[in-house]
Structures are given as C-alpha cells and as structure tokens.
MARDOLO-999242 format. One record per atom (N, C-alpha, C, O): residue in three letters; x, y, z. Coordinates in pm, whole numbers, plus 32768, in hexadecimal, padded with zeros to 4 digits. Layout:
BEGIN
ALAXYZ;...
END
This chain:
BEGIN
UNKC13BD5DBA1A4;UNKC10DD5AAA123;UNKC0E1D518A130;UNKC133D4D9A172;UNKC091D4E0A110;UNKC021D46AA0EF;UNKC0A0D418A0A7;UNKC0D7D462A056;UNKC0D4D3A6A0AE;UNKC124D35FA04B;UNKC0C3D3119FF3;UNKC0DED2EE9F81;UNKC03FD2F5A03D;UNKBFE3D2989FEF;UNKBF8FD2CA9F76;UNKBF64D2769F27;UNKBF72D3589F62;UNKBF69D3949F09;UNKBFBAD38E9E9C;UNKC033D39F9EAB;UNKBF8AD3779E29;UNKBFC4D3819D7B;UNKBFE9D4029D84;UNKBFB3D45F9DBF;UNKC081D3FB9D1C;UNKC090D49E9CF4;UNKC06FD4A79C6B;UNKC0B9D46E9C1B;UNKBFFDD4EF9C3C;UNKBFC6D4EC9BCC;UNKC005D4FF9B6E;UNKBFE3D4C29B08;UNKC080D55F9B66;UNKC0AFD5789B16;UNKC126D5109AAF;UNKC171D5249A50;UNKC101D4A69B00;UNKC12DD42F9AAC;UNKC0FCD3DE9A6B;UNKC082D3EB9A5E;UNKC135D3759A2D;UNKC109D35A99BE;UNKC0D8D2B299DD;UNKC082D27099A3;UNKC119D2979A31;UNKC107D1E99A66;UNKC0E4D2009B31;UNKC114D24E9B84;UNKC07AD18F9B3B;UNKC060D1C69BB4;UNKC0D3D16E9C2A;UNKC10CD1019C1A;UNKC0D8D1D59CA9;UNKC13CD1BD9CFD;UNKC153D0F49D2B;UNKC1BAD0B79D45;UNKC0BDD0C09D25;UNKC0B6D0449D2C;UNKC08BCFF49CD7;UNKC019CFE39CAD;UNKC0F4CFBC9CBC;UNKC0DCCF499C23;UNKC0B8CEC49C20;UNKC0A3CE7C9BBF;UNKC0AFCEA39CCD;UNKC04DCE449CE3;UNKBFD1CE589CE4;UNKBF97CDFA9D19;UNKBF96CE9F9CC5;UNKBECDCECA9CE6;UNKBEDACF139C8B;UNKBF32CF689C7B;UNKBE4FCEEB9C1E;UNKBE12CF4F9BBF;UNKBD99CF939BE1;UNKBD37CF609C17;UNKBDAAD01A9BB8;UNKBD6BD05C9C07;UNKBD07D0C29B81;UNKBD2DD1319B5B;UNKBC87D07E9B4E;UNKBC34D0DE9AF5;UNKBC01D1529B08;UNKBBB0D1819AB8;UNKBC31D1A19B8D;UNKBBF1D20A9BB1;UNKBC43D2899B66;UNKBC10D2F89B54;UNKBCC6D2649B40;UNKBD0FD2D19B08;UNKBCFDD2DC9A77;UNKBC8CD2B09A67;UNKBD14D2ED9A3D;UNKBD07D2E7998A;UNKBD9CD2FB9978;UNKBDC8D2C29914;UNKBE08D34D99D0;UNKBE6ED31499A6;UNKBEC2D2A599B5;UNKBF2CD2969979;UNKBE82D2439A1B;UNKBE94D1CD9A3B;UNKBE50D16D99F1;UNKBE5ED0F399FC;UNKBDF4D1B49996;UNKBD94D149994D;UNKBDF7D15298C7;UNKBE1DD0E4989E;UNKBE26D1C9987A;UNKBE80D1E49825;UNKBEFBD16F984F;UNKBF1DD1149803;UNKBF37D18898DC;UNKBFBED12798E1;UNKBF85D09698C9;UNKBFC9D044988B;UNKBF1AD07A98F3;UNKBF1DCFC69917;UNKBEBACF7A987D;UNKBE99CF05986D;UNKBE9DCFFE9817;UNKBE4CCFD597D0;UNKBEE0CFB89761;UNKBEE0CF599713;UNKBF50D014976A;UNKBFBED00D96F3;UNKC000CFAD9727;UNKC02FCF6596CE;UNKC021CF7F97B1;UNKC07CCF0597DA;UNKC040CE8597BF;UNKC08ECE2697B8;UNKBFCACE7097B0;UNKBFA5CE099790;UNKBF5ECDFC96F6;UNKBF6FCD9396B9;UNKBF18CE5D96C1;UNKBF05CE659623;UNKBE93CE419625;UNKBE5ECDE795E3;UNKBE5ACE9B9689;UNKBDADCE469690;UNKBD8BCEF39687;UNKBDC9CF5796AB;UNKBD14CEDD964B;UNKBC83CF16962A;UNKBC8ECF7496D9;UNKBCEECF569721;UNKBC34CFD29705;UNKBBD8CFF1978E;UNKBBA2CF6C97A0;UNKBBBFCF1297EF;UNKBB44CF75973D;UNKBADCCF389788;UNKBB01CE6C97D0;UNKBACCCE219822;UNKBB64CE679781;UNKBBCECDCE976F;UNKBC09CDE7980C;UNKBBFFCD9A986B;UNKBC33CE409809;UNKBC82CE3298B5;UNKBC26CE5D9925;UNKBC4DCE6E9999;UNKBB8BCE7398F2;UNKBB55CE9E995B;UNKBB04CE1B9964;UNKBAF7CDED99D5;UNKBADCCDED991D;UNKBA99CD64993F;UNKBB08CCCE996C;UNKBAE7CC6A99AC;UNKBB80CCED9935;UNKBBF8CCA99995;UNKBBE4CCC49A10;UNKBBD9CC6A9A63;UNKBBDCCD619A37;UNKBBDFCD639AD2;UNKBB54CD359B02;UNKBB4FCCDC9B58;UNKBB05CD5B9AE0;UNKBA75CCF79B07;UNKBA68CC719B15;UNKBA0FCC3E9B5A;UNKBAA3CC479AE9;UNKBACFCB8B9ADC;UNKBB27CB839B50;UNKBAFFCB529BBA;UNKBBAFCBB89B3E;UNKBC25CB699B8C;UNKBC34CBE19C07;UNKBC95CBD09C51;UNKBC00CC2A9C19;UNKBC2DCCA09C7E;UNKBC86CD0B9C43;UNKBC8FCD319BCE;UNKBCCBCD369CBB;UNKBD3ECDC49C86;UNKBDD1CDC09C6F;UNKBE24CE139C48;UNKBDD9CD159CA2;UNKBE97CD0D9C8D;UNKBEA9CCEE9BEB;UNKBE69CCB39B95;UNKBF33CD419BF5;UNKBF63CD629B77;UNKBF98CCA19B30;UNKBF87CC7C9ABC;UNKBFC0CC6A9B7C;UNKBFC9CBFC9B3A;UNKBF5FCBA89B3A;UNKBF56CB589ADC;UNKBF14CBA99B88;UNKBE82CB369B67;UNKBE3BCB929AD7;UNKBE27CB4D9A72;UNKBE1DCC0E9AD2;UNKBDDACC349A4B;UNKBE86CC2A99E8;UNKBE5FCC269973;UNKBEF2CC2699E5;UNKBF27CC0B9976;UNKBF34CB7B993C;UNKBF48CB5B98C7;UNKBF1CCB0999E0;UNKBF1ACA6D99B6;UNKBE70CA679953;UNKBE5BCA3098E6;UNKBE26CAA29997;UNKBD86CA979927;UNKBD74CAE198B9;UNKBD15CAD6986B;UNKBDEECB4998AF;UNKBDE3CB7E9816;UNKBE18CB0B97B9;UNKBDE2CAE09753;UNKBE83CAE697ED;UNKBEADCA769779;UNKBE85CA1397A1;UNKBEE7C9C997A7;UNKBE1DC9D597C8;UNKBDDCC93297E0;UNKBD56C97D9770;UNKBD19C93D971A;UNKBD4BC9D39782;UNKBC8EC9DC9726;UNKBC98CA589698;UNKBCADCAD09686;UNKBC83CA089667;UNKBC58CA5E95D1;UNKBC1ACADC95DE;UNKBBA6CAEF9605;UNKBC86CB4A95B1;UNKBC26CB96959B;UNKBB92CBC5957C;UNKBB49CC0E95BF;UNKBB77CB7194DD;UNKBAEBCB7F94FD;UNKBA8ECB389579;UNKBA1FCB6E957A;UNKBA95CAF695BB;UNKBA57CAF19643;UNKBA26CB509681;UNKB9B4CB5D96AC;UNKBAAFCBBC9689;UNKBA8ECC3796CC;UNKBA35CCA496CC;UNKBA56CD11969C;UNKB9E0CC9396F3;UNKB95ECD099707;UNKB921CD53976A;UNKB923CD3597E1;UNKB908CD7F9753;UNKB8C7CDEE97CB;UNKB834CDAC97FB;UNKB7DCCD7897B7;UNKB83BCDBE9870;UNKB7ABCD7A9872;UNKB749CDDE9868;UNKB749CE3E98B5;UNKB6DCCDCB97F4;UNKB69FCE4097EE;UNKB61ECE36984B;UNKB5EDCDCB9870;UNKB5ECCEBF986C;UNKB554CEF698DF;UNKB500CE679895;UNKB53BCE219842;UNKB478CE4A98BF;UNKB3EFCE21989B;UNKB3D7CE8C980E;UNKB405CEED97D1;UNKB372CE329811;UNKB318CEA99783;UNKB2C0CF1897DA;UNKB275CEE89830;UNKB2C3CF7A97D0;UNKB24ECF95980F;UNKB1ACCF9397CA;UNKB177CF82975C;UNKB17CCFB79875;UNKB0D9CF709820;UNKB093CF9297E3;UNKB0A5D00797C2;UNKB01FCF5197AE;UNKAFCBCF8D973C;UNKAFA2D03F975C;UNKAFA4D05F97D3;UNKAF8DD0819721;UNKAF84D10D9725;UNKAEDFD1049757;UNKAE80D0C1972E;UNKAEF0D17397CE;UNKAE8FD166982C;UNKAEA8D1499895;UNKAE64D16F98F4;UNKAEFBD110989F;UNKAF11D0B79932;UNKAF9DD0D79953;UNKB001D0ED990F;UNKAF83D0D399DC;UNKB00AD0E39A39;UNKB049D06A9A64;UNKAFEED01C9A7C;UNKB0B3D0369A79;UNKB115CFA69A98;UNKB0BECFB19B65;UNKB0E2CF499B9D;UNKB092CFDB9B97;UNKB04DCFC19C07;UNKAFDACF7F9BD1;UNKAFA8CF189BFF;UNKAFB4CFBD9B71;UNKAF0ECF779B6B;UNKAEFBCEC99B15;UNKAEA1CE7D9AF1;UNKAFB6CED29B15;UNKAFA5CE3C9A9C;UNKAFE1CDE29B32;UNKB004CD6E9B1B;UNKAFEDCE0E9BB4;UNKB01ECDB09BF5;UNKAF8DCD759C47;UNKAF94CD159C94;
END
C-alpha cells in the first residue's frame, strides 16, 4: 500500500501542512477551517504557495474583499481568433 496516497474516505487530508485544491474534499476541509470562500483559499494559495500556515498567516493579514479570482482576458471582438490579435 502507497502511504503517500489520501484515503478518500476521509474527511481532513492525511497532511495538514500542504493544501492541496485537487480534492474537493480537501477543498471542503481547508475552506471550513479557515472560513474562506473557494475561491478566497484558492487565490491564497496562488499568492503564498501550499503550506497550511503561510495561506492561514495571509488569510488574516488581507481582507477578504481583496480576494479574487483572477479572471481569463475578454475575449476578442467576434470574428477573430486570440492568434490573430497577437
């Protein structure tokens, strides 16, 4: 048996140092331990990386509203393909 493998059937993941957005039930544990939004702990981890205490020291240094998702470009005028605007 793999020890480094998650056992899914839980509810908090095996390592509580590293957040890990690939699970949704790991996104469920780290979104209720800290009282943030998805999208709030996913742009934490985009900022500070995956340790569990550098995104809990930048949840409480920055205002929630700060927190956003960074959204795509617009896309381009209709007609045109994003190759043909480069």
């Amino acid at each position: 048996m793999n020890a480094m493998v998650d056992d899914k059937t839980k509810r908090a993941p095996q390592d509580t140092k590293l957040i890990s957005l690939t699970e949704d039930y790991e996104i469920d544990y780290w979104t209720e331990k800290f009282g943030v939004a998805p999208e709030a702990l996913a742009t934490a981890v985009r900022r500070v990386g995956h340790s569990a205490q550098k995104v809990d020291e930048y949840l409480r240094r920055v205002p929630q509203t700060s927190l956003t998702i960074m959204r795509p470009p617009r896309p381009p005028p209709s007609g045109r393909r994003w190759c043909d605007t480069l």
